[in-house]
N, C-alpha and C positions, 0 to 999 in steps of 0.2 A: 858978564854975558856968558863966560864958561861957565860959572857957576849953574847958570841956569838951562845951559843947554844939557850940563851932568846932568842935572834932577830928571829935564825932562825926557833922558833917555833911561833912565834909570824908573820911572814911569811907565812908558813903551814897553821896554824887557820883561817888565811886571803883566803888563796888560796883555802882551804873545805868549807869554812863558808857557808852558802844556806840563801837565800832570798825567800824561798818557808817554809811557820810557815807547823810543825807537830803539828797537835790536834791529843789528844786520845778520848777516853771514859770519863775518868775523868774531864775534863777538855774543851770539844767541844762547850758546850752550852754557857761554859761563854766566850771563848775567840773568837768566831763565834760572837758571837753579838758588841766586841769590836770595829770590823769593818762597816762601811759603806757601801763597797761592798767586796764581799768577792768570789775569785773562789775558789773552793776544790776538790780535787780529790782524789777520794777514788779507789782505787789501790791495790794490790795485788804483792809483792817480785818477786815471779816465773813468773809473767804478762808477757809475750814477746813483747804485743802493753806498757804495763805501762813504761818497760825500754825502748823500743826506744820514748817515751814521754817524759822521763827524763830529759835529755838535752833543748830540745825547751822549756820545763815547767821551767827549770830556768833559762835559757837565758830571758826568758817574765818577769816573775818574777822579776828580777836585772833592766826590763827596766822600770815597771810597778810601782814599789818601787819609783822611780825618776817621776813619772807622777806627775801632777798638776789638781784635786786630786790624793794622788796614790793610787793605785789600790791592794787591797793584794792578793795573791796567796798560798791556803795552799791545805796537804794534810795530807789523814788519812792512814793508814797502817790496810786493813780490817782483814788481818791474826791476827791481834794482841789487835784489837780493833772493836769487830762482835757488840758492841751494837750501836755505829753511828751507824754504815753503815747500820745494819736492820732497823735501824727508818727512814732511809731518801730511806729504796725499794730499798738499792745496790744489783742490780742481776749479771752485770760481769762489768770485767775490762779492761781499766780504766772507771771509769763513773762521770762526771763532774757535778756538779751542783755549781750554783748562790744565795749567802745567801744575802740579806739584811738587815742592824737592827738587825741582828739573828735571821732573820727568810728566810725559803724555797724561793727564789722568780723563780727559773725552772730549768730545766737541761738547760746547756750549748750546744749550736747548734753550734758552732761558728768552724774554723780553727781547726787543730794538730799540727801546724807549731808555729815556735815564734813571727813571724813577723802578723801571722793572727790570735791570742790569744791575742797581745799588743792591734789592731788597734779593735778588737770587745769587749777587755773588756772596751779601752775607750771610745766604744760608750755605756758600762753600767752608765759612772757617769754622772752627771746633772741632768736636768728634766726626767720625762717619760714620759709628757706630755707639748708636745709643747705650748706656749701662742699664741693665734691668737688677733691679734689687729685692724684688720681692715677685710672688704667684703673684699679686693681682697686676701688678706692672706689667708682666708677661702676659698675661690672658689679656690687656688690653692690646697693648703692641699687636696681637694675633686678631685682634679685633679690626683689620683691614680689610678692604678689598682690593689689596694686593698682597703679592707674595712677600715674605720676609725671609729671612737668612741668619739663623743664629748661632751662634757661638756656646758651648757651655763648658766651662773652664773651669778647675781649679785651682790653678794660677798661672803668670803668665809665660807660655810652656811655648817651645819653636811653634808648634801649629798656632796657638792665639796672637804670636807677631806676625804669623802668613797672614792671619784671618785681617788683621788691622791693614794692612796693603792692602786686601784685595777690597775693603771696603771705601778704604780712600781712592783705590782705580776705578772703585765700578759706584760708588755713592749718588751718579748723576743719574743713574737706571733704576737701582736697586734701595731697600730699603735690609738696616742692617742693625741689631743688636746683639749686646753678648751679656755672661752676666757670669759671676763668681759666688752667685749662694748657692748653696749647697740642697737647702727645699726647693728652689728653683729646678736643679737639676732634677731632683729625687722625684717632683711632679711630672718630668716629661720623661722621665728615664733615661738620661744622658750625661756624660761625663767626659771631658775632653773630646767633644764632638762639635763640629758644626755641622748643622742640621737646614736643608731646606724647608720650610712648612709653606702650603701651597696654601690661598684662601679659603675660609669655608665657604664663599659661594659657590667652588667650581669643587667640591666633595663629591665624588663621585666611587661608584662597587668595582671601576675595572681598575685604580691603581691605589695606591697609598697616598693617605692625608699629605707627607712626610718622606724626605729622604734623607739619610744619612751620608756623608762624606767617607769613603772609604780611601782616597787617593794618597799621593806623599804632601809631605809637606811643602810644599812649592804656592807661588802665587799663581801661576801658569793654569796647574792644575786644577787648583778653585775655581779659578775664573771658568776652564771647564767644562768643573758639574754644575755650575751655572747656568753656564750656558746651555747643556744638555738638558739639563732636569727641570728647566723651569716651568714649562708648558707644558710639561708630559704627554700622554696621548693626542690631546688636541686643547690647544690654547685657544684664551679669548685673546683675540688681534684687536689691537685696539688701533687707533690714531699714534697714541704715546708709545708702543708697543711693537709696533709695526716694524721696526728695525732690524727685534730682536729674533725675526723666525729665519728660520736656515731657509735654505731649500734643497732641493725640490719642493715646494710646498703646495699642499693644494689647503684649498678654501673653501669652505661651505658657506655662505652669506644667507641671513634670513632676519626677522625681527628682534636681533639678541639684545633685552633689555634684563639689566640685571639689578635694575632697581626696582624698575614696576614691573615685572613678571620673570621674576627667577626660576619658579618651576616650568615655562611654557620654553625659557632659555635654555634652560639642561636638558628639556624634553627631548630637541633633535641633537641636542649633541652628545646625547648620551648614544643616539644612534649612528653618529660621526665616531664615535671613539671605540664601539664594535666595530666599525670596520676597518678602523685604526688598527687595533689589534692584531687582525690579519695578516697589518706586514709589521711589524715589529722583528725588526734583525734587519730588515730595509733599509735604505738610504732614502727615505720618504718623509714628511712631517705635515701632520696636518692642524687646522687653525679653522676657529666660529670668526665671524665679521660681522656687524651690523651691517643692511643692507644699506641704510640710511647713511650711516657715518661712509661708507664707501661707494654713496650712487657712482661716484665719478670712477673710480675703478670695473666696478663691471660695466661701465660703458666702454672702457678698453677693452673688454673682452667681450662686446658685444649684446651684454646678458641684460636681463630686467629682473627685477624680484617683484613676483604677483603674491601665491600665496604662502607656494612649498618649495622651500629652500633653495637656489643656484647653487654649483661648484664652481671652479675655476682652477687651472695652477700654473704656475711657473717652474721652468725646469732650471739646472745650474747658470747655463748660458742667457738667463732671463726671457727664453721664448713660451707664449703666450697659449694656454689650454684650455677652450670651453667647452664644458659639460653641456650638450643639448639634451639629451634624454632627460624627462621629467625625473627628479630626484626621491630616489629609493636607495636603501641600504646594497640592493642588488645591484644597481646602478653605478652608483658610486666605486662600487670595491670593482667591476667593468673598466669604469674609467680611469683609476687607481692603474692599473692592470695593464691599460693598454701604455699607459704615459711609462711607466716604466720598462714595458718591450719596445719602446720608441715607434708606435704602430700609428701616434695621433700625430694630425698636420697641426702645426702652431696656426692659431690665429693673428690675422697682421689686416694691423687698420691703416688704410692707405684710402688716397683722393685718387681718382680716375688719374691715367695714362694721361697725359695732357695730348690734342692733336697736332697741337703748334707750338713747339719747344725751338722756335728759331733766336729767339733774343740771346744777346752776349750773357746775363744771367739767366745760366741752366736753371729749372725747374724741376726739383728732383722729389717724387713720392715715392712711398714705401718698397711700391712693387717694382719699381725702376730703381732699387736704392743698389743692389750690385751692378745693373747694367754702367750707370753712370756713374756713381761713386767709386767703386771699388773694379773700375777697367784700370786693367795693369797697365796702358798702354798709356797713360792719363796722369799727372800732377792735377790734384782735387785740393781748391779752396770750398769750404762749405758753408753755410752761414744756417743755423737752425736759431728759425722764429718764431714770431708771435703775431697774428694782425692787430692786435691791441696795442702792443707793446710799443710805447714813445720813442723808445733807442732805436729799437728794428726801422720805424720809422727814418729817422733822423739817418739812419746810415746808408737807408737805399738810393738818394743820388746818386753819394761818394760811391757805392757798393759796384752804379751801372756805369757809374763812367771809368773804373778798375775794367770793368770786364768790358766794355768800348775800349780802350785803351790797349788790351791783349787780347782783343777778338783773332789778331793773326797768330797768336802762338800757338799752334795745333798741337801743342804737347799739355796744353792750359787749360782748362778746366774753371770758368770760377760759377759756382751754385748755390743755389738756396731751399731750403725745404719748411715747411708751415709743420713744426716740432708737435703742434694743438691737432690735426689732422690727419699726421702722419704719425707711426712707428719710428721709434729711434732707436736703430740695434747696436748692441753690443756692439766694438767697447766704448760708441760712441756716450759721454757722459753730460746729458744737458739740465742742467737745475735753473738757471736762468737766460735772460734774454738778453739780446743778440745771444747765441753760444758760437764762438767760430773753429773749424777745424781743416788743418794743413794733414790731406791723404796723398802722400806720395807714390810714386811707382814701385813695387817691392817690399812696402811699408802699410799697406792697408790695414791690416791689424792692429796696427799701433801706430795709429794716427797724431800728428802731435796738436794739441790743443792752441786755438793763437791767442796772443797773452800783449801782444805792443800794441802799438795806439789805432785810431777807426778810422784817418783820414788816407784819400787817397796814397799821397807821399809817405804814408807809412808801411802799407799794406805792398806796394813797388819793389822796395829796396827786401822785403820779408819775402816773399816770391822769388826776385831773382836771385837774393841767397841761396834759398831753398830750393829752386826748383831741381828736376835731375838732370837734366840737357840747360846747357846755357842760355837764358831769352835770346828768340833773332833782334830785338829791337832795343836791350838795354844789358849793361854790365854787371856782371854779378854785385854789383855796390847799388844797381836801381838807378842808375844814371844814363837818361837818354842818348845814346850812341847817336855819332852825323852819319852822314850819307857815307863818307869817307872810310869810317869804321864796319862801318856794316859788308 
C-alpha cells in the first residue's frame, strides 16, 4: 500500500511541479542574475488579468525551459514581496519585465498568449547586435523603415563593449548592428564611431540623414544620444513608438501614411519641422501622428481630423493643450509660443458637476477632482473605473457597503470617478481597472496606490491603519469597537 501511495504522490509532484522559478525579496537579486535572460512577472493573487496569465505563462514556460538556449520565466508574488516590485516602479498588474545578467534590460512588450511569449522571448537570446560583414549587408540593414544604430569598429575597442550593453539594454526599442570590415567603414566614412542613421523615408533638407556619437564612453551616455537624436526635428509617433518622445511635446495629427503616400506624409511635416526649428535650444519636441491610429487621443483633447492637420500637446506635468485655430505654419509656432510662456489653459475632460452627490460613495469628476480629492481636511479612498469593466462591477456592493459602514467618519472620504470620462491627473497612475488609491491629509501628491485584497474586511483594517485621526467606530487593527470602547 506504501508502495503505492509513494508512486502516486510522486505522480502528483510531477503533475503541480511549475517551470515558472518564484523569487522573493530575500532572494531576487541573486537568483535574477543566475540567468541569462530572465522574464518576470510581478503579479498580484486577486489580479483577474494575472490569473488568466497563469496558464499561457506556463505553458511558455515548460516550452522555453527546452529551448536551445533556454529561456527562464519567473515570477514575484507583490502582495508578499513589496520591496522587488518598488525597486523595479511595479505600478499594476501583471507587469512584465526582461532582466539580463541581473540587470533591468525593459518591460516586456511582447504577446499574453503562450505561443507569442515563446516565439518573442526567443528572439531575446543571441546577439542584439547584428554583425554586418559586407556593403551590401549594410545597405540592406538601412533598408528599414526604422531607424538603426550602428557601430563601425576596428576592433573590439572600450567604446564597441559600451556599444554591446547599450544594445542589450535597449534591443526591445531599437534596432542595432555593428561591423569590423574595413569597406564597410570606407563606404559610410567611419571608424570607431557609432553612428545613428535615421530612415530614409523621414530624409528630410532641415537636418542630416545621420548622426555621429561624439560623448564618452559610458552606457548612460549612449543611451543618451539615443534617446535625444532619434526623432530629430519632429518624429513619426507611432503606437510602437509612442513611449519614446519626451515632453513637452506637441503633436501635429493628420493622414500620415508612409506606405501609400510618403510624399503627401512629408508634405505637412516638412512644414512641422520649420517650425520646429524655430525653437531648437528649447525644451520643446515635436512629433507627426496618424490621425487614425490616434482617433482615441484627440478625443482627449477634444479635436477631430477633417482635412488640414490638428495640433495638440502635453506639457511635463502631463496637462492637456488644444490647438483651436485652423492649422498654419503661423499658427502653430502661436501656439508653440504661448505653451511655453504658460499663457494656454489646459484642456480637462470632465462629466458634469453632479447635483446630487449625497450617497456614502462620493462621485468625483474632473472639475471637482481638487475640491473632493485633494481637501486637506479629508482621508480619500478613490476607486478609478470603468462602466464596462467586470471587476468595477463586481466590487461596487462590497465598495457601497465600506462606505455605509463609515458614512459617520467625517474625516473619511470613500470615492469613485468614471477614469473613461473623466481626466486623471498627475501623479494619479491608472492603466487598469478597478485602479484604487489611499489620498491622505498632507499626502495628496503622493498618494499611495491600494495593492491588498477587494473585500469589504480587507479594505477596514487598510483604512484604519491608514487613516490620520483614529476611526470613531473601530481600532487601528479594523476591529469593531463595543459601546464600552467607544
Amino acid at each position: 500500500m506504501e508502495k503505492y501511495l509513494a508512486l502516486f504522490l510522486a505522480i502528483v509532484s510531477v503533475a503541480v511541479a511549475s517551470d515558472v522559478l518564484e523569487y522573493t525579496d530575500s532572494d531576487f537579486s541573486t537568483r535574477v542574475a543566475e540567468e541569462d535572460v530572465v522574464l518576470v512577472e510581478f503579479f498580484a493573487p486577486w489580479c483577474g488579468h494575472c490569473k488568466k496569465l497563469a496558464p499561457e505563462y506556463e505553458q511558455a514556460a515548460t516550452i522555453l525551459k527546452a529551448n536551445d538556449p533556454p529561456v527562464a520565466l519567473a515570477k514575484v508574488d507583490c502582495t508578499a514581496n513589496q520591496d522587488a516590485c518598488q525597486k523595479h516602479g511595479v505600478s499594476g498588474y501583471p507587469t512584465l519585465k526582461i532582466f539580463r545578467g541581473g540587470e533591468l534590460s525593459g518591460d516586456y512588450q511582447g504577446p499574453r498568449e503562450a505561443n507569442g511569449i515563446v516565439k518573442h522571448m526567443r528572439g531575446q537570446v543571441g546577439a542584439a547586435s547584428k554583425e554586418v560583414k559586407s556593403v551590401e549587408e549594410m545597405e540592406k540593414f538601412l533598408e528599414n523603415s526604422v531607424a538603426g544604430i550602428i557601430g563601425f569598429f576596428d576592433s573590439e575597442t572600450d567604446l564597441y563593449k559600451i556599444f554591446k550593453k547599450t544594445a542589450d539594454s535597449f534591443r526591445e526599442e531599437y534596432r542595432f548592428a555593428h561591423t569590423f570590415d574595413s569597406a564597410v567603414g570606407e563606404k559610410y566614412g567611419h571608424k570607431n564611431n557609432v553612428v545613428l542613421f535615421r530612415p530614409k523615408r523621414l530624409t528630410n533638407k532641415f537636418e542630416p540623414d545621420s548622426v555621429v556619437y561624439d560623448g564618452d564612453d559610458t552606457v548612460s551616455s549612449v543611451k543618451q544620444f539615443i534617446s535625444d537624436k532619434l526623432h530629430g526635428l519632429a518624429g513619426h509617433r507611432t503606437r510602437d513608438s509612442e513611449k519614446d518622445f519626451k515632453k513637452p511635446l506637441v503633436v501635429v495629427y493628420y493622414n500620415v501614411d508612409y506606405v501609400r503616400n510618403q510624399k503627401g506624409s512629408n508634405y505637412w511635416r516638412n512644414r512641422v519641422m520649420k517650425v520646429a526649428q524655430k525653437f531648437e535650444g528649447e525644451t520643446i519636441y515635436f512629433a507627426i501622428s496618424s490621425s487614425d491610429d490616434f482617433m482615441n487621443e484627440l478625443e482627449e483633447f477634444g479635436l477631430k481630423y477633417k482635412e488640414k492637420p490638428v495640433a495638440a500637446a502635453r506639457n511635463v506635468r502631463g496637462e492637456k493643450f488644444a490647438m483651436t485655430e485652423e492649422f498654419s505654419m503661423d499658427t502653430l509656432e502661436a501656439f508653440v509660443q504661448d505653451l511655453l510662456a504658460n499663457k494656454l489653459t489646459p484642456y480637462l475632460k470632465s462629466e458634469s458637476i453632479p447635483a446630487d452627490n449625497d450617497e456614502p460613495v462620493k462621485v468625483v469628476v474632473a472639475k471637482q477632482f481638487d475640491e473632493i480629492v485633494n481637501d486637506e481636511s479629508k482621508d480619500v479612498l478613490i476607486e478609478f473605473y470603468a462602466p464596462w469593466c467586470g471587476h468595477c462591477k463586481q466590487l461596487t456592493p462590497k465598495y457601497e457597503e465600506l462606505a455605509t459602514k463609515l458614512k459617520d467618519e467625517t474625516d473619511i472620504v470613500i470615492a469613485k470617478m468614471d477614469a473613461t470620462a473623466n481626466d486623471v491627473p498627475a501623479p494619479y497612475d491608472v492603466r487598469g481597472f478597478p485602479t484604487i488609491y489611499w489620498a491622505p491629509k498632507g499626502q495628496k501628491q503622493k498618494p499611495q496606490k491600494y495593492e491588498s485584497g477587494r473585500e469589504v474586511e480587507d479594505f477596514l483594517p487598510y483604512i484604519a491603519q491608514h487613516s490620520t485621526n483614529q476611526l470613531k467606530g473601530w481600532d487601528r487593527k479594523g476591529k469593531k469597537m463595543s459601546k464600552e470602547e467607544l
